[in-house]
Every structure is written in C-alpha cells, then in structure tokens.
N, CA, C and O atoms as a GROMACS GRO file, in nm:
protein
  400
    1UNK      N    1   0.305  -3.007  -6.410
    1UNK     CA    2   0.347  -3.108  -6.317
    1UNK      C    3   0.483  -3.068  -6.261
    1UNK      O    4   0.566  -3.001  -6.322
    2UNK      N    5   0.497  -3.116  -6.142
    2UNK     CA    6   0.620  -3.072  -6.068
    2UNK      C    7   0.709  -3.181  -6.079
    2UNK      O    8   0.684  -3.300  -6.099
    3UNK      N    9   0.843  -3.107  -6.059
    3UNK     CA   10   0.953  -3.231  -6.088
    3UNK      C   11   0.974  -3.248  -5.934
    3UNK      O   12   0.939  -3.184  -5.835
    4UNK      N   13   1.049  -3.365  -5.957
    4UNK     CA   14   1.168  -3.414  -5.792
    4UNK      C   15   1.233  -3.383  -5.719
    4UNK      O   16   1.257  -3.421  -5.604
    5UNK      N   17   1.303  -3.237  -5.837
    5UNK     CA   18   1.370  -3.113  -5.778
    5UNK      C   19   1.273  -3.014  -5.719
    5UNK      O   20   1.303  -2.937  -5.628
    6UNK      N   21   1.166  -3.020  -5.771
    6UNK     CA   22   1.068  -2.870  -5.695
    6UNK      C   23   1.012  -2.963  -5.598
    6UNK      O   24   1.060  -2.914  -5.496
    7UNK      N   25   0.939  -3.071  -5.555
    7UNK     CA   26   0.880  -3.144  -5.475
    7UNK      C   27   0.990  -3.148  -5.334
    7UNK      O   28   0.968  -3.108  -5.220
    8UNK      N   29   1.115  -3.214  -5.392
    8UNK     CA   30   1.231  -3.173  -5.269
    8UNK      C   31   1.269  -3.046  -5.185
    8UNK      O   32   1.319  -3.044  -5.073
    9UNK      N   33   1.229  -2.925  -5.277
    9UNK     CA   34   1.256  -2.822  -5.239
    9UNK      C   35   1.128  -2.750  -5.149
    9UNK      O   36   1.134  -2.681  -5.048
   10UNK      N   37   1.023  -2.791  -5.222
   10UNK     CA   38   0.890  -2.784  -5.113
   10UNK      C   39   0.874  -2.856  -4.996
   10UNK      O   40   0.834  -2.803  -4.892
   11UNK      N   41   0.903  -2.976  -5.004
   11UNK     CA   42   0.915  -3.069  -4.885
   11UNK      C   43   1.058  -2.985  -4.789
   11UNK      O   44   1.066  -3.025  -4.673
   12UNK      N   45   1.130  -2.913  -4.818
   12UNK     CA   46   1.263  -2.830  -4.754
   12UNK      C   47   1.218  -2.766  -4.671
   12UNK      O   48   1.243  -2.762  -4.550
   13UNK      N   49   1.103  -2.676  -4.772
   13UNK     CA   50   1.025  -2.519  -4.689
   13UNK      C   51   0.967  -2.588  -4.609
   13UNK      O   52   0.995  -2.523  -4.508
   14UNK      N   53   0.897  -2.683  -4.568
   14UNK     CA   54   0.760  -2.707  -4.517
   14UNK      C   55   0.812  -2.759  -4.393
   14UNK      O   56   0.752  -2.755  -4.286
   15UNK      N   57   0.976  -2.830  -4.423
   15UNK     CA   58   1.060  -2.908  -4.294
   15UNK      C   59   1.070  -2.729  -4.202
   15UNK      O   60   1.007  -2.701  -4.100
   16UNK      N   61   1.145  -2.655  -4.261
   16UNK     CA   62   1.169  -2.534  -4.242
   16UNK      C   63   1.090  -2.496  -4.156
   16UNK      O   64   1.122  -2.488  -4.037
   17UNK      N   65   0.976  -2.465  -4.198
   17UNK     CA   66   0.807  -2.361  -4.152
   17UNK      C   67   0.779  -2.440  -4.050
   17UNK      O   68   0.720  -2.379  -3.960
   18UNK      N   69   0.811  -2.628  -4.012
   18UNK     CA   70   0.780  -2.652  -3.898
   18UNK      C   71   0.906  -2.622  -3.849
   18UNK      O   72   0.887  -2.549  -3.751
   19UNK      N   73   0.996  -2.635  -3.861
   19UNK     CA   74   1.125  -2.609  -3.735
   19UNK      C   75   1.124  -2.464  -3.693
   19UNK      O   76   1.174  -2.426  -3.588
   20UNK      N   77   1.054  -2.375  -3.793
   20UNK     CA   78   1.061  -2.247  -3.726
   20UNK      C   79   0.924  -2.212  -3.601
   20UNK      O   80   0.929  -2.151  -3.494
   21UNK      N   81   0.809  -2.280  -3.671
   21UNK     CA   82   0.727  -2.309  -3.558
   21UNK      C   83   0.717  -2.317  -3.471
   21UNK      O   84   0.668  -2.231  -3.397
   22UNK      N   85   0.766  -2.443  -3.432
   22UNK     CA   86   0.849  -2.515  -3.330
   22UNK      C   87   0.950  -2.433  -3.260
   22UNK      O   88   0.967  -2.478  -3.147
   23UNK      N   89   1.008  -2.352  -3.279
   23UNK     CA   90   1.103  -2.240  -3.220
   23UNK      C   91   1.058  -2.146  -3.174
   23UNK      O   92   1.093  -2.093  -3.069
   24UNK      N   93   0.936  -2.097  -3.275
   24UNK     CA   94   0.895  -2.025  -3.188
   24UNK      C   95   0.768  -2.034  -3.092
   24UNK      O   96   0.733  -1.946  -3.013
   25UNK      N   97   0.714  -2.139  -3.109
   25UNK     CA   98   0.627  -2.189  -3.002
   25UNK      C   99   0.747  -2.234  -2.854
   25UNK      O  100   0.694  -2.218  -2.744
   26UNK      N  101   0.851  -2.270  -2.852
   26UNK     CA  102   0.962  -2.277  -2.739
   26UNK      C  103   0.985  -2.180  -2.736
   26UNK      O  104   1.049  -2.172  -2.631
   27UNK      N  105   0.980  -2.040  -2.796
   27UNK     CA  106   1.040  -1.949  -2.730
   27UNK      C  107   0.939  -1.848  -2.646
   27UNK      O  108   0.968  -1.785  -2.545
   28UNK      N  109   0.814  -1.850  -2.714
   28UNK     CA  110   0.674  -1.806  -2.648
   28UNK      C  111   0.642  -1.849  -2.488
   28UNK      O  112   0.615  -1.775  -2.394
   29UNK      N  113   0.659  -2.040  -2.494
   29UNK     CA  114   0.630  -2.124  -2.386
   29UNK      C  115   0.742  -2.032  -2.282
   29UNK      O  116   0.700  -1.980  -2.178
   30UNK      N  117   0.866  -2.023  -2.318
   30UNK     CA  118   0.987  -1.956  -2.236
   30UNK      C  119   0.923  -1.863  -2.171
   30UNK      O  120   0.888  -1.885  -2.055
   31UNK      N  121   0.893  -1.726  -2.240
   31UNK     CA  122   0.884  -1.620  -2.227
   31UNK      C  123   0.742  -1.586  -2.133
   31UNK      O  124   0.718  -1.491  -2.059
   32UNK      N  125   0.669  -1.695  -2.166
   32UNK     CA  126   0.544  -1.672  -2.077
   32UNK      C  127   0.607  -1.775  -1.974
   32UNK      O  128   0.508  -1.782  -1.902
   33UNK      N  129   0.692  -1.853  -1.918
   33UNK     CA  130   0.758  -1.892  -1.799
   33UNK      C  131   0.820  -1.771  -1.725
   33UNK      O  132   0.811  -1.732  -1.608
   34UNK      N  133   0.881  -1.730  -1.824
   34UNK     CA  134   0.956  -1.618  -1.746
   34UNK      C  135   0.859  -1.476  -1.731
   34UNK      O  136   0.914  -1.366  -1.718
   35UNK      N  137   0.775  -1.485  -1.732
   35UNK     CA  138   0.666  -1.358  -1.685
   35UNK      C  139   0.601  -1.425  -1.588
   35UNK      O  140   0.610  -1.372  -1.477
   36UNK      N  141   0.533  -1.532  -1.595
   36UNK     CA  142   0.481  -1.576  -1.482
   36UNK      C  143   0.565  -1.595  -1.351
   36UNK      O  144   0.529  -1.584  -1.234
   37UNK      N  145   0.696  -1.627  -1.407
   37UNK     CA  146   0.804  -1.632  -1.275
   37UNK      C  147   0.778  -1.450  -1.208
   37UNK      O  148   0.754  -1.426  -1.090
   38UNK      N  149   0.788  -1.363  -1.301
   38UNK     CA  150   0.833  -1.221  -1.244
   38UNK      C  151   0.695  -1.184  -1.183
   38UNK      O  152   0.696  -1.161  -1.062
   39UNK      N  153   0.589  -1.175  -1.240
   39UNK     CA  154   0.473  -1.163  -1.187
   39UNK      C  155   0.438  -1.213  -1.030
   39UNK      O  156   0.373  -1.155  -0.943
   40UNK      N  157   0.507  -1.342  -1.027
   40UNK     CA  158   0.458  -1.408  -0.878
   40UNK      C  159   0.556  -1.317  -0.829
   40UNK      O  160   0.501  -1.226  -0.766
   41UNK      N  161   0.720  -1.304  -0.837
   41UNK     CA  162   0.786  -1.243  -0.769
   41UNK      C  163   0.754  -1.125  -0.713
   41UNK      O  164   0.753  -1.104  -0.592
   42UNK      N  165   0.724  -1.038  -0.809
   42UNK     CA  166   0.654  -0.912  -0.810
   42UNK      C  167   0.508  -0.889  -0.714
   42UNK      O  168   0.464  -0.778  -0.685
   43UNK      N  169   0.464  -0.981  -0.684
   43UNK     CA  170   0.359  -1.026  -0.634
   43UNK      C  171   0.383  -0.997  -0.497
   43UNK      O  172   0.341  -0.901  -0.433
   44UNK      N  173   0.464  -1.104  -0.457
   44UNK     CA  174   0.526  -1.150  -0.339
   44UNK      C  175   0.591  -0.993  -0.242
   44UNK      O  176   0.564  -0.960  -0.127
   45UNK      N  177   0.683  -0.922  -0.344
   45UNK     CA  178   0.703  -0.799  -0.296
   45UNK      C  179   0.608  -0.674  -0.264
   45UNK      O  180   0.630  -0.578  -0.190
   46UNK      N  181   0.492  -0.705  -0.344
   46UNK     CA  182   0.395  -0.602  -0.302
   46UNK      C  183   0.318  -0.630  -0.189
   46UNK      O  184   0.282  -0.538  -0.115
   47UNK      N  185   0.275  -0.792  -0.157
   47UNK     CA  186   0.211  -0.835  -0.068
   47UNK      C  187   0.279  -0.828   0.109
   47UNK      O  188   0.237  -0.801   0.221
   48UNK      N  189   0.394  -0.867   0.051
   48UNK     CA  190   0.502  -0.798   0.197
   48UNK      C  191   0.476  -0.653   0.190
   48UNK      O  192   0.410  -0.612   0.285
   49UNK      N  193   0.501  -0.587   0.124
   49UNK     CA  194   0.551  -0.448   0.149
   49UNK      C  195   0.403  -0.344   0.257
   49UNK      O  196   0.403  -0.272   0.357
   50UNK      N  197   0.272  -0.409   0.133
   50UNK     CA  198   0.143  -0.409   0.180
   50UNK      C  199   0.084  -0.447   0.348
   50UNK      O  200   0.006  -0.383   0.418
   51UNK      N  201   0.181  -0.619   0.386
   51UNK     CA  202   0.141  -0.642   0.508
   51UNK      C  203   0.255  -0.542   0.610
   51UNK      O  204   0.206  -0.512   0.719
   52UNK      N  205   0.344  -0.508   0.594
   52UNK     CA  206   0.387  -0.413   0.632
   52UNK      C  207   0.351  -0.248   0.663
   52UNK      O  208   0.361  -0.180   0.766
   53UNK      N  209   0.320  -0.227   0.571
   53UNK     CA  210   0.275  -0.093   0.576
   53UNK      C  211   0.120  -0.146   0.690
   53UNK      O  212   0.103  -0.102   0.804
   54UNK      N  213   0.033  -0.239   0.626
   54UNK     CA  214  -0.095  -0.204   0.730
   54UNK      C  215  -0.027  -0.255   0.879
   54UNK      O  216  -0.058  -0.182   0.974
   55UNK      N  217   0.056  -0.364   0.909
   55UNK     CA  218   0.119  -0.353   1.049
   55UNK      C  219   0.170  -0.241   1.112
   55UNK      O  220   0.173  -0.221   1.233
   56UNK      N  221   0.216  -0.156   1.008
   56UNK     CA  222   0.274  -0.012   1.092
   56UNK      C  223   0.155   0.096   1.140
   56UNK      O  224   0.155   0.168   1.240
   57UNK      N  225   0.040   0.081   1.021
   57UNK     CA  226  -0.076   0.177   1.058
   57UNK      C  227  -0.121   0.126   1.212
   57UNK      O  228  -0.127   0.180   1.323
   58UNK      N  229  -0.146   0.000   1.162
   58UNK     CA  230  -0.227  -0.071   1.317
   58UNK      C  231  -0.142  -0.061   1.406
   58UNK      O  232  -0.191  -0.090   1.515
   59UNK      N  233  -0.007  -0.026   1.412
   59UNK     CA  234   0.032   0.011   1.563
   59UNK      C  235   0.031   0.147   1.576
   59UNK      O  236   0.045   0.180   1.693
   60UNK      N  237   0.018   0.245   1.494
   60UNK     CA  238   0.063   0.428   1.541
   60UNK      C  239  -0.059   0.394   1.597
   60UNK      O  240  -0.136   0.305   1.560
   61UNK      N  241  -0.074   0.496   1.715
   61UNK     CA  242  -0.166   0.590   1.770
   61UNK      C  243  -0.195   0.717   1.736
   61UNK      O  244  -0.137   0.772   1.643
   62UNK      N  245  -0.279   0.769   1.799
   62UNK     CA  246  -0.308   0.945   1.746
   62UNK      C  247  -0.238   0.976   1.805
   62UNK      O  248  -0.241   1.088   1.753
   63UNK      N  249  -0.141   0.989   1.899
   63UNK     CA  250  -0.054   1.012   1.985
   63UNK      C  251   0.046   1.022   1.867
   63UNK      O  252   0.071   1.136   1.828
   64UNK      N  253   0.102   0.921   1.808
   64UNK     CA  254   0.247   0.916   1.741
   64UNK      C  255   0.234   1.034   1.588
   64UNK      O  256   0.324   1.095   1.530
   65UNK      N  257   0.081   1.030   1.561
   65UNK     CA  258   0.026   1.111   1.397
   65UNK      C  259   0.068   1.256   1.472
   65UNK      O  260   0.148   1.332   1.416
   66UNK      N  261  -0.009   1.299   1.639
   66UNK     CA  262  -0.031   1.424   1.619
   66UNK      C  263   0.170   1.466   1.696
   66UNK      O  264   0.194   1.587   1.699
   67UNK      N  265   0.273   1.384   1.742
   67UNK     CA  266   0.384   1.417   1.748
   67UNK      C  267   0.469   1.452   1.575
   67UNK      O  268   0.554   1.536   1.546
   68UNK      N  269   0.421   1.382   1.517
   68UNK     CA  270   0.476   1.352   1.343
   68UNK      C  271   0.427   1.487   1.324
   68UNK      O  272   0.522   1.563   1.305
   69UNK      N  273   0.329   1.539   1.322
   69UNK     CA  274   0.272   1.638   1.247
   69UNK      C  275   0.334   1.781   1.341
   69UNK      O  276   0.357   1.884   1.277
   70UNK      N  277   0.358   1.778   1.484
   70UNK     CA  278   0.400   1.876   1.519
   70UNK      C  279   0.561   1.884   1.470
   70UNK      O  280   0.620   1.988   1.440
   71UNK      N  281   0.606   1.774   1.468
   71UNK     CA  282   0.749   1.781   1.429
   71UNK      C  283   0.776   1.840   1.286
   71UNK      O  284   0.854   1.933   1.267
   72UNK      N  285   0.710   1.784   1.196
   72UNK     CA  286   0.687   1.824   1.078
   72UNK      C  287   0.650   2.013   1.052
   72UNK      O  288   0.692   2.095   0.970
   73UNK      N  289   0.563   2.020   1.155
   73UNK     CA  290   0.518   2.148   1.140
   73UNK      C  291   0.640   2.252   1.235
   73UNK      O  292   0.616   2.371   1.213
   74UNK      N  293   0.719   2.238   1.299
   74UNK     CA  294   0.833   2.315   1.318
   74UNK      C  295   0.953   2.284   1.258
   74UNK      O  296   1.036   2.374   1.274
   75UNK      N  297   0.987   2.200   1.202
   75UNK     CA  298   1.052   2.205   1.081
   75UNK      C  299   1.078   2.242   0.945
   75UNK      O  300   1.181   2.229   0.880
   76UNK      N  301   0.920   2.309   0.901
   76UNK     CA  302   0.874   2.295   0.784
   76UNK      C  303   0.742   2.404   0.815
   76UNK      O  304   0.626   2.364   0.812
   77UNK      N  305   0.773   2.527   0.841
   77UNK     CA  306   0.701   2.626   0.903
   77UNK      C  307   0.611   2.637   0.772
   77UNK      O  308   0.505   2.578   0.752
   78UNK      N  309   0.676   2.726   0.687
   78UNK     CA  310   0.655   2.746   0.571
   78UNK      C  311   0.556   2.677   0.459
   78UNK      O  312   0.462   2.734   0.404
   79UNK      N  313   0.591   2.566   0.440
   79UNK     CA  314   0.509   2.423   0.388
   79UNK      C  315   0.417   2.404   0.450
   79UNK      O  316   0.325   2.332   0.409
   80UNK      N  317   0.415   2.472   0.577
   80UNK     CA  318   0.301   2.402   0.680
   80UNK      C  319   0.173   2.480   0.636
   80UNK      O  320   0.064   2.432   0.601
   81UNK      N  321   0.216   2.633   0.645
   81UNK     CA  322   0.168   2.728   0.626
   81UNK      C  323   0.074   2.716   0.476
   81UNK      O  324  -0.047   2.730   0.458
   82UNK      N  325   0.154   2.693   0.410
   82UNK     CA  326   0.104   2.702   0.250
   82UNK      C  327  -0.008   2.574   0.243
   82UNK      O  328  -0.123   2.580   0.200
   83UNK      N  329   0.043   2.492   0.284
   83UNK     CA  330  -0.055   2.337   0.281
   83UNK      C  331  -0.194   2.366   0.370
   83UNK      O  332  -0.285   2.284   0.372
   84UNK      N  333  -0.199   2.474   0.432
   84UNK     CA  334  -0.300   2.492   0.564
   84UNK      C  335  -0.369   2.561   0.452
   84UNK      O  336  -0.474   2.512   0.410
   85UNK      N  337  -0.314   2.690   0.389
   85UNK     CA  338  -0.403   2.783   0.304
   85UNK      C  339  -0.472   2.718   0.182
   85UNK      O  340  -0.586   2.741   0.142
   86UNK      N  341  -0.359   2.611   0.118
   86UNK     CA  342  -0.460   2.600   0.027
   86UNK      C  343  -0.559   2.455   0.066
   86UNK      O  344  -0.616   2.391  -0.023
   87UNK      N  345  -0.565   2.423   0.195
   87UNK     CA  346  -0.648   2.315   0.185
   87UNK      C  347  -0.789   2.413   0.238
   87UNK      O  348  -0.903   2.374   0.211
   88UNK      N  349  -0.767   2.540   0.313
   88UNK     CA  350  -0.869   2.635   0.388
   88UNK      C  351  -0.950   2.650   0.223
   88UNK      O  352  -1.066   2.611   0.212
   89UNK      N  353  -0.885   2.701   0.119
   89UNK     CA  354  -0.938   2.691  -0.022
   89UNK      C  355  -0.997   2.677  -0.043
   89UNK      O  356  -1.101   2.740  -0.062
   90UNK      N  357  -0.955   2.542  -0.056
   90UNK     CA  358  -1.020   2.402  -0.140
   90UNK      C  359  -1.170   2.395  -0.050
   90UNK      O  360  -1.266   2.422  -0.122
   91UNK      N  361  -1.203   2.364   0.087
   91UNK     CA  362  -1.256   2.360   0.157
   91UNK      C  363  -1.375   2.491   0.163
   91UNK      O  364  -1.496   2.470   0.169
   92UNK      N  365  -1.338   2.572   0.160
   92UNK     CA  366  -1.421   2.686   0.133
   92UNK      C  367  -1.493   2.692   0.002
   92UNK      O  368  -1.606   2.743   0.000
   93UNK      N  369  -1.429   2.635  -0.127
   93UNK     CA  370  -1.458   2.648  -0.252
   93UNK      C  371  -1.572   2.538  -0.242
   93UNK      O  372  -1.686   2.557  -0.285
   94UNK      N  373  -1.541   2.455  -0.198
   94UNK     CA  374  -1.656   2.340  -0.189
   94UNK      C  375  -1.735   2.397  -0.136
   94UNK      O  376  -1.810   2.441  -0.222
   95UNK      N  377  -1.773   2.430  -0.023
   95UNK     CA  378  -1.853   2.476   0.101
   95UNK      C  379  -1.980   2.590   0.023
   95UNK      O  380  -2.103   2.579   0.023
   96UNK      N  381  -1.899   2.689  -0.034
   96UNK     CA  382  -1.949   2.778  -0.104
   96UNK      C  383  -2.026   2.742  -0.208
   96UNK      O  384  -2.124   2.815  -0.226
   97UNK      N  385  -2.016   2.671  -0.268
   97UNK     CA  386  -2.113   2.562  -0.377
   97UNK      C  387  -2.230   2.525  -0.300
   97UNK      O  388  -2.334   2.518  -0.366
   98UNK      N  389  -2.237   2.500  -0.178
   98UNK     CA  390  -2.331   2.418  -0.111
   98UNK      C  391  -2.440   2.548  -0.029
   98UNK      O  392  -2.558   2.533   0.004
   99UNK      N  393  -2.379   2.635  -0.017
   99UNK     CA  394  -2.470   2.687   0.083
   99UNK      C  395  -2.513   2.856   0.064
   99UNK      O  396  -2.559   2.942   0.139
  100UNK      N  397  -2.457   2.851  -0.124
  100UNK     CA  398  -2.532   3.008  -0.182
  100UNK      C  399  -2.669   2.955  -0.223
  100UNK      O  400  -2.753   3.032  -0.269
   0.00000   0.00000   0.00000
C-alpha cells in the first residue's frame, strides 16, 4: 500500500506529464502556424514569379529569340560552337539507333 507521501508525489508527476503535454502540444500548434504561414508565403512568391515569367514568354516573338541568340552567338563564339557540336552528337547518336 502506498503512503500520502508517494500518492502526493505521483499526483506531482502526473500534474507534470500534463503541463509538459500541454507545452508541447502549444508548441507543435505554433510551429505548424508558422509553416503554414511560410508555405502560403512561399507560395505566393512562386505564383508571381511563375505569372511573370509566362507574361514575358507570351510577349517575345521569334523575332526577339532569333536577335537573343544572334547576340549571344557573337559574343560567345566559342560556347556557341561547342553547344552546336555536341547537340549535332547527341542528335546523330539518336538518329543512328533508328535507322541501322
């Protein structure tokens, strides 16, 4: 049988085990506030950035791609060069699969 002193001291832990509970169920509730806050935020920035980028596609023309690409390509002779060979490659390597 338990005494008054161990019954008090159990009734201590058990006050305890709920106050820690309780703490940490408030600190969980927090923490999933504060993710759901960053998530929408985070959200919000991709969805701009997204309607942005497709507003810029939908206005270039082939006009503005094939000035970009000539500019690019006298600037950047070299790069141009190398990016041409290995896409001729790639392209050939496929090709060649298909039609031995």
């Amino acid at each position: 049988m338990s005494t008054p002193r161990e019954e008090n001291k159990a009734e201590g832990a058990i006050e305890d085990a709920k106050e820690t509970a309780a703490d940490a169920k408030d600190a969980v509730e927090d923490g999933f506030e504060t993710a759901k806050v960053k998530v929408a935020e985070g959200y919000e920035k991709v969805s701009e950035k997204a309607h942005k980028a497709w507003d810029k596609a939908a206005d270039t023309t082939i006009h503005d791609v094939e000035h970009s690409a000539t500019v690019f390509i006298r600037k950047n002779p070299g790069k141009s060069l190398l990016f041409a060979a290995t896409a001729g490659l790639v392209i050939g390597a496929i090709f060649r699969g298909r039609f031995s």
